[in-house]
C-alpha positions in Angstrom: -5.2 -9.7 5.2 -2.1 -10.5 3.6 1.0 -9.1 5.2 4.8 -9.1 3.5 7.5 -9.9 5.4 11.0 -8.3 6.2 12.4 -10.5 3.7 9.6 -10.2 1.6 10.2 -6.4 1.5 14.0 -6.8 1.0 13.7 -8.9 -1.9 11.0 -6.6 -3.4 13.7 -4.0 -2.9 16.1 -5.2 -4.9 14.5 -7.2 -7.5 15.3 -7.1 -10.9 14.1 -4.3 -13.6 10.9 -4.9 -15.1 10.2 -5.8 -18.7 9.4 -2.3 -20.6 7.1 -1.8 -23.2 4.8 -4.7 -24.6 2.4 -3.8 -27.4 -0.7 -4.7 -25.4 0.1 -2.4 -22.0 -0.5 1.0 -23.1 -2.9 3.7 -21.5 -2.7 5.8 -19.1 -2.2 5.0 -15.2 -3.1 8.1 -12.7 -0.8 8.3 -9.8 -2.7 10.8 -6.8 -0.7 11.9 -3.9 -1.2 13.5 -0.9 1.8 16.2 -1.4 5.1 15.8 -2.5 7.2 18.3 -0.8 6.8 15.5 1.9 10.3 13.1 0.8 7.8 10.3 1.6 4.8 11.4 -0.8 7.4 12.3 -3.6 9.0 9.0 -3.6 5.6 7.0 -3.9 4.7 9.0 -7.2 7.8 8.8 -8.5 8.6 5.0 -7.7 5.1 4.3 -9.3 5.4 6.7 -12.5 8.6 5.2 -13.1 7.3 1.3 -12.7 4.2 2.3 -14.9 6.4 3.9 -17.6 9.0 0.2 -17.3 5.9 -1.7 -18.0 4.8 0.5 -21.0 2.2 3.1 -19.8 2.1 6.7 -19.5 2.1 8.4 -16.1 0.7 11.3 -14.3 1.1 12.3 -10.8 -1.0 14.8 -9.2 -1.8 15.7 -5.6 -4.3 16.4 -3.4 -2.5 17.9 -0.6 -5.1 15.9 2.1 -8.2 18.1 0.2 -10.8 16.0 -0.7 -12.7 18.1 -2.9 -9.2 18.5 -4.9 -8.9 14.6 -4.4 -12.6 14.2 -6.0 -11.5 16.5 -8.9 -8.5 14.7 -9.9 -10.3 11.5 -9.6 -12.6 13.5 -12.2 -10.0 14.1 -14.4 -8.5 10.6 -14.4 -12.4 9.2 -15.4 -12.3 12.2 -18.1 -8.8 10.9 -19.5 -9.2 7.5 -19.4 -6.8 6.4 -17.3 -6.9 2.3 -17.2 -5.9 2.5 -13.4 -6.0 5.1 -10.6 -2.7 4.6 -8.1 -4.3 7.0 -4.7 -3.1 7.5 -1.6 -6.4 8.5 -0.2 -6.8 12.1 1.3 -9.2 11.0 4.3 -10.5 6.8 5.7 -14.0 8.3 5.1 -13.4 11.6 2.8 -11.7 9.3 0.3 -14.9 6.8 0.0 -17.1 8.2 -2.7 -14.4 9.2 -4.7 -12.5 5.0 -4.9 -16.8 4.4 -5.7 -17.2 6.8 -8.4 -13.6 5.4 -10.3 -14.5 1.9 -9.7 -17.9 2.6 -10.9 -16.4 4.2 -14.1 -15.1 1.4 -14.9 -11.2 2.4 -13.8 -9.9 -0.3 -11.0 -8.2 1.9 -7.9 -5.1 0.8 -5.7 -4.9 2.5 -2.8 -1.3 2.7 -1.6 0.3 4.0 2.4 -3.3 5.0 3.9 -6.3 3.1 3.9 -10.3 3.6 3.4 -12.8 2.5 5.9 -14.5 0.6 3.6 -13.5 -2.4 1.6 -14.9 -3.8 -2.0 -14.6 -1.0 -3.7 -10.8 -0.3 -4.3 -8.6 -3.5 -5.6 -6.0 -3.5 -3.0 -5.2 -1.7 -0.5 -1.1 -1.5 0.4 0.0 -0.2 2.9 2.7 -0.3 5.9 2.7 -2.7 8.7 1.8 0.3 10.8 1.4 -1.7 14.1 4.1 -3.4 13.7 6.2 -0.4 12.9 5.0 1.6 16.0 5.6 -1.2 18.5 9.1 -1.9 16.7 9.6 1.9 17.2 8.2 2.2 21.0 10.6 -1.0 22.2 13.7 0.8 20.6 12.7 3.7 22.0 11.8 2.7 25.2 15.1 0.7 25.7 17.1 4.4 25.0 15.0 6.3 27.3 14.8 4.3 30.0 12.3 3.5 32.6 11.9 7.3 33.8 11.7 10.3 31.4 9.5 13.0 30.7 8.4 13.0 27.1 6.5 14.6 24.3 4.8 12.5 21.3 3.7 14.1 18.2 0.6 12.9 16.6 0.0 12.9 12.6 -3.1 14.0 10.7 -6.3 12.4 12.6 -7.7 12.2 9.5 -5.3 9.7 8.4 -6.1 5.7 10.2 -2.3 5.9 10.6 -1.7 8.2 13.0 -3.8 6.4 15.3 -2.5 3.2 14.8 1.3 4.5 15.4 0.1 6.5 18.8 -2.2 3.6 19.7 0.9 1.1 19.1 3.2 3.3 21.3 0.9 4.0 24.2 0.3 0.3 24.4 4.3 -0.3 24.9 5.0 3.3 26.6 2.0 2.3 29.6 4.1 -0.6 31.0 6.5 1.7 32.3 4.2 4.2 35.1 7.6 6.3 35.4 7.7 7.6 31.9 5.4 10.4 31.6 3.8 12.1 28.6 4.2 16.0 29.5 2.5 16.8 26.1 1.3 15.3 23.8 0.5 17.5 19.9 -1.1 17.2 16.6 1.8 18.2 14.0 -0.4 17.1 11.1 2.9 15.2 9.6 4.4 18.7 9.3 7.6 19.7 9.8 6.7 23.5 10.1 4.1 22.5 12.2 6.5 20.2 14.6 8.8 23.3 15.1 6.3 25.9 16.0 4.3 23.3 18.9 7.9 22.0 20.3 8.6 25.9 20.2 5.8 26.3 22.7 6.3 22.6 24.7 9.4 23.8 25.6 8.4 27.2 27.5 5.7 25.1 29.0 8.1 22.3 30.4 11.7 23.4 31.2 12.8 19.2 31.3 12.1 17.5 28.4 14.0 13.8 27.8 13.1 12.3 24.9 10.1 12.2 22.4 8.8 9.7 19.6 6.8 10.7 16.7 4.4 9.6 14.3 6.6 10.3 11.1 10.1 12.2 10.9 8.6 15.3 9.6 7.1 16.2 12.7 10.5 14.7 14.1 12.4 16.9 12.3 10.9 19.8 13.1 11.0 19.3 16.8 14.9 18.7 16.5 15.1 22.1 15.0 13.3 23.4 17.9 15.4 21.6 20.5 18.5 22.8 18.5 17.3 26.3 18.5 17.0 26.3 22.1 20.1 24.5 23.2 18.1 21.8 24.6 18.4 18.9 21.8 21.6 17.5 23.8 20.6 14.3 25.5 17.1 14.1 23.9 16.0 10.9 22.4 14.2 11.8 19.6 12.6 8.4 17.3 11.2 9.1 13.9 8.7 7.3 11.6 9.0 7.0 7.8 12.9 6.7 6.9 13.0 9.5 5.2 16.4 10.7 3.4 16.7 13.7 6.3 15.7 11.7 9.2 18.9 9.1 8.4 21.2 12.4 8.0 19.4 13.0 11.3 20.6 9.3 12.4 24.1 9.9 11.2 24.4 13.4 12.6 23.5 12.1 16.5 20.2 14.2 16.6 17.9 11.2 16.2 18.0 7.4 17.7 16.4 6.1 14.9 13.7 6.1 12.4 11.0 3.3 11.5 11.3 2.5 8.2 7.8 2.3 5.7 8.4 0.6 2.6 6.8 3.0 0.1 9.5 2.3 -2.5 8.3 -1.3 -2.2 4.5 -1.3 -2.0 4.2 1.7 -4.4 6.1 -0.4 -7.3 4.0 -3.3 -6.1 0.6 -1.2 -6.4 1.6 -0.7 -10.1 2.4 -4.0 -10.9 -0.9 -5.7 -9.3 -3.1 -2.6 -11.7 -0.7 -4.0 -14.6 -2.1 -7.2 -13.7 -5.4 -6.0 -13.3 -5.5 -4.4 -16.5 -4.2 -7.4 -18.9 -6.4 -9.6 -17.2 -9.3 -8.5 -15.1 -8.7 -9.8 -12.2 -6.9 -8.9 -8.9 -3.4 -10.3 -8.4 -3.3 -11.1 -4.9 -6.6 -12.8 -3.5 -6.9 -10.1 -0.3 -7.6 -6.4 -1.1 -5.8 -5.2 2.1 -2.0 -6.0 1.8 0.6 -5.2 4.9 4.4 -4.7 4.1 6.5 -4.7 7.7 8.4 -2.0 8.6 12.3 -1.9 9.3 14.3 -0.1 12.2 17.1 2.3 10.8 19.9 3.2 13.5 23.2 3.9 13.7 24.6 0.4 13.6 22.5 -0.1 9.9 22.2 3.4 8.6 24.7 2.5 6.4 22.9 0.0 4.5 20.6 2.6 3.5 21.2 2.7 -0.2 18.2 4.8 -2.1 15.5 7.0 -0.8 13.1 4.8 1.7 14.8 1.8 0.9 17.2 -0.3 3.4 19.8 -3.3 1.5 21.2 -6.2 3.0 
């Protein structure tokens, strides 16, 4: 597994523009999303259409909305059209399966991009996020604001999706070192931030002290803040996001969240396009693993600053 460094990332963030628009790269290249009213989801299509379209191609992106039968049919669509590469960000680590085997078997090479499948051989690559490194990252900040004692809440992501296990797994196995922080609930919020405000609604009737909580992406984290706000409880609440999305850093600057970990989408979702470009001109993979970890970064107050584009962090 190869895995991209902070530097890496950095650099990838700030390279140069690509060449545009060479005789011999033209086609079609299907970007599939999971939804883009999530910040996060909308930046990796449009970071990859607009890569595809430097390099010469024409773009698409479509979403799925974490429906695999609507995930299958796009992937139909993309065979019917003749797309010369499928960029997915796979609706489900087993759902998504039969779908990466039926473009690859069509003859259309598939880079998956932010979640992965539980099955490798059949997709290119697979990029995504440095997710245990993100969450522990995430859980030591955390931890070091909260404290040794505090009653908390953690909000889980889709369980469909291998990341939302990872992240929880990668903060219980920092959080369970300290016996006098205790988890007084703990919620699937799906990644949603309607979803985060209607459960932290109903945490906080159940539990009249609540000190801090981390969460598996901002959305959720969002959500919950507009909870706490709503009840005159956010004051004094350590709240840590996941993602570093444009709201969660207004969040930062605002003083209603500690931080948020940062997932280089903007980087791996360019990179994903340029590895099918690769693919495509010369029928072979660009990097000799198919599953490809970028790290995360930590976005606080004392960097927030330096955040200079949607999901992306400067020097």
């Amino acid at each position: 597994m190869i895995k991209f460094t902070k530097r890496a990332v950095l650099a990838a963030a700030v390279s140069l523009p690509l060449m545009a628009g060479s005789a011999w790269a033209e086609g079609l290249i299907t970007i599939i999303v999971n939804d883009p009213a999530n910040p996060y989801w909308f930046t990796e299509g449009e970071v990859a259409k607009a890569t595809a379209e430097e390099l010469g191609y024409e773009a698409t992106v479509s979403a799925h909305k974490g429906d695999t039968n609507a995930e299958s049919n796009l992937i139909d669509a993309a065979i019917t059209n003749g797309a010369k590469a499928i960029i997915l960000d796979p609706a489900n680590a087993d759902g998504s399966i039969a779908v990466v085997r039926k473009a690859t078997q069509a003859g259309i090479p598939v880079f998956l991009v932010n979640a992965e499948i539980n099955e490798s051989g059949i997709a290119v690559a697979q990029l995504v996020s440095n997710n245990a490194q993100g969450a522990a990252l995430g859980a030591v900040t955390w931890q070091g604001l909260v404290g040794d004692e505090a009653k908390y809440v953690e909000f889980f992501g889709n369980p469909s999706d291998n990341n939302a296990a990872t992240r929880s797994n990668g903060y219980n196995t920092v959080l369970s070192q300290y016996p006098g922080l205790e988890k007084v609930a703990e919620e699937v919020a799906n990644w949603d931030r309607t979803q985060g405000y209607t459960k932290m609604q109903s945490i906080i009737q159940a539990n009249p002290v609540i000190d801090a909580l981390i969460a598996g992406n901002d959305e959720m984290a969002l959500g919950a803040i507009a909870a706490l706000k709503e009840s005159s409880k956010l004051d004094g609440v350590i709240v840590g996001g996941f993602d570093g999305s444009p709201d969660a850093v207004e969040a930062i600057k605002n003083g209603e969240m500690a931080y948020t970990v940062l997932q280089p989408v903007a980087v791996f979702s360019r990179e994903a396009v340029i590895q099918a470009d690769y693919y495509i001109k010369n029928g072979s993979a660009k990097m000799s693993e198919e599953k490809q970890l970028f790290d995360c970064l930590l976005i606080t107050p004392e960097n927030v600053a330096n955040y200079s584009a949607p999901f992306t962090l400067s020097n």
